[in-house]
N, C-alpha and C positions, 0 to 999 in steps of 0.2 A: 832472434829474428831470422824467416827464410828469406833468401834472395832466388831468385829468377826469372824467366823470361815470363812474361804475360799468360801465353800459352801453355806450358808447364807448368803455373799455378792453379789455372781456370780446368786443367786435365785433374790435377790432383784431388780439386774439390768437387769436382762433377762425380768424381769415382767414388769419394767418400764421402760427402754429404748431399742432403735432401736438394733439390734443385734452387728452395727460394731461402737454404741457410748459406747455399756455396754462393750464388747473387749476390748476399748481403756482404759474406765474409771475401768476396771478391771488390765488394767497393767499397773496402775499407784498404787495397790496396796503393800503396802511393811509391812513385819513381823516386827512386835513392842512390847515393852514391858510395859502392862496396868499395873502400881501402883496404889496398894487400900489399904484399911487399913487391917495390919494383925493384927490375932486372933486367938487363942488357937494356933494351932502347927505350923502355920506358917509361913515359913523362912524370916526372917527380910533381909532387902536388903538396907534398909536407913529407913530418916523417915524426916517430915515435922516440919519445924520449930523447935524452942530453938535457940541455938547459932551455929556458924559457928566454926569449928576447924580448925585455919588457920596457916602456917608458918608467923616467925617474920617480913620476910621480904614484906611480900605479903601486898598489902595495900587497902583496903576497895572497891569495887568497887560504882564508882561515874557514874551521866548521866549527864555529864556536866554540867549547871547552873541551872540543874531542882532539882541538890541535890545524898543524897547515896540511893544505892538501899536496899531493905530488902532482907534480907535471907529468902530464899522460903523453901531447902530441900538439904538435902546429901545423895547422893547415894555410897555403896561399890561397886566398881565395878566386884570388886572378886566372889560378891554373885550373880551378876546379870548374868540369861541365854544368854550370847553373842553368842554361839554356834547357836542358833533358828533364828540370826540377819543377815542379810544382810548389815551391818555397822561397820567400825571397829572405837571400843570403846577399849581403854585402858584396859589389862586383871587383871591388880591392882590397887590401888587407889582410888581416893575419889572425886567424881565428886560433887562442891557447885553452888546450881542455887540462882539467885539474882537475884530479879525483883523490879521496880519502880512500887510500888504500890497503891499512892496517898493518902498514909498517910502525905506526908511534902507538898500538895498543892491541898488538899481536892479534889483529883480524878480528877485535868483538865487537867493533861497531860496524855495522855494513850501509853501504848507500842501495837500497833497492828501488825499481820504477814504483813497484806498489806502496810505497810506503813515503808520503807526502812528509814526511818528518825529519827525512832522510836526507833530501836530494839537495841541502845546503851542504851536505858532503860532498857535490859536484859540481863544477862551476864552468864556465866555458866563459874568455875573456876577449873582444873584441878588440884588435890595435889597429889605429890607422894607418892609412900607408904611409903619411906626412909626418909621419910622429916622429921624434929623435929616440932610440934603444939602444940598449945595450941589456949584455948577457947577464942574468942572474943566478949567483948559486941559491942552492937548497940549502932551506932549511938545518938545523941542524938536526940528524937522526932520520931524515930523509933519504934515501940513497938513489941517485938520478939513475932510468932506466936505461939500456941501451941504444944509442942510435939506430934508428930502422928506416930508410929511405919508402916515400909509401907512392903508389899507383892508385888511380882513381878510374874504377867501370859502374856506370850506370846500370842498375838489373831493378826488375818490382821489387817490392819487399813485402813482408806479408808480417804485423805486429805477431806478439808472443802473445798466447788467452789471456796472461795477466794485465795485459796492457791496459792504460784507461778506459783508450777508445773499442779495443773490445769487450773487454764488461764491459762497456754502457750500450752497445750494441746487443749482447746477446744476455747479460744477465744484471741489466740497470738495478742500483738499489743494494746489490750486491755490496757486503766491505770490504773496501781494499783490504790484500792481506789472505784471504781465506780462498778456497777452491769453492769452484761452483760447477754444477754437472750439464753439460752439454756438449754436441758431439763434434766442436772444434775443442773443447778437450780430451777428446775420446784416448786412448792412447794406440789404435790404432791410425789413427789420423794423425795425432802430434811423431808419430812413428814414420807413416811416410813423406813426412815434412823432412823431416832430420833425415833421413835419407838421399831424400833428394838433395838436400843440402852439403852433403857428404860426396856426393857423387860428383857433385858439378865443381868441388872444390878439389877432388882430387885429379 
C-alpha cells in the first residue's frame, strides 16, 4: 500500500497514467491511518507485539488445522484519529490483530489479500472497554513479538493492483490470484509508487 498526501498522489498518476485511468485510480483512494513507531512526544495509540489483553471468555484465535495465529498489535481506539476516516471504527475499545505467521509450519501456508481461502489466517478481535482482561500467554510454539510503542498519522492510501477493489475497477472478472496487464501495473508506475513511498518514509 502507498501512503501520501492527496496531491502527491493525483501528481503521480497524472504523470503516468491516461487522464480518465489516473480519475478512476484516484477515486479509489480512501484516508487511512499510517502506524509507525513512536518517539519522544508522541501519542501512543497501541503498540506491536508482547501479549494480548483479552476477556475470560474470549478464546484464542485459531486457522483451522493450520494451527493458532500470533498476536500482531493492539490498537486504543479512543486514541486513534477516526474523525480524518471515512470508516466507522468503534470510538472505544481495543482492537487485537492476529495473524498466521508461519512460525508453527515454517512459513508454507501464507495469508494473502488475494486469496479468499486464506484470510481466516487473519483475524482482528474487538474488546470492549467495560469488559474485565487480563494478559494472555501464547500459544505454545508461538514466540510473542517484541514490544513496539506505535504513533498514528492520517495520509491517502492508494490499494496495491491486487487488491479487490482494484481488479474490479480496472480488470472485473479477472481471478484472484493471477496478474492482469494494465498501466496501474505498469512497472514503471508501481516503480514511482514505491519511491515515493521510500522517500517520504525516509
Amino acid at each position: 500500500m502507498t501512503h501520501g498526501s492527496l496531491e502527491a498522489l493525483r501528481s503521480l498518476a497524472l504523470r503516468h497514467l491516461s487522464p480518465e485511468v489516473a480519475e478512476e485510480w484516484l477515486g479509489l483512494l480512501r484516508p487511512g491511518v499510517r502506524l509507525e513507531v513512536a518517539a519522544g512526544s508522541d501519542h501512543a495509540v497501541g503498540r506491536l507485539g508482547g501479549l494480548p489483553v483479552l476477556p475470560a471468555t474470549a478464546e484464542w484465535p485459531v486457522w483451522g488445522a493450520y494451527g493458532p495465529l500470533s498476536f500482531v498489535a493492539s490498537i486504543d481506539c479512543a486514541r486513534l484519529p477516526t474523525d480524518a476516516l471515512d470508516t466507522n471504527l468503534p470510538a472505544v475499545g481495543t482492537l487485537l490483530f492476529f495473524c498466521f505467521d508461519g512460525q508453527l509450519d515454517d512459513g508454507r501456508a501464507l495469508v494473502l489479500a488475494e486469496d479468499r481461502e486464506s484470510w481466516a489466517g487473519a483475524h482482528v478481535l474487538y474488546v470492549a472497554a467495560d469488559e474485565e482482561v487480563a494478559e494472555r500467554g501464547a500459544p505454545p510454539g508461538l514466540k510473542p513479538y517484541p514490544m513496539v510503542p506505535l504513533a498514528a498519522r492520517v495520509e491517502m492510501t492508494a490499494a496495491e493492483p491486487w487488491h479487490p477493489s482494484v481488479r474490479a475497477a480496472f480488470a472485473p472478472g479477472a481471478p484472484l490470484g493471477n496478474r492482469y496487464d494494465h498501466p496501474v501495473c505498469s512497472q514503471e508506475f508501481r516503480r514511482f509508487e514505491r519511491a515515493m513511498f521510500t522517500w517520504q518514509c525516509s
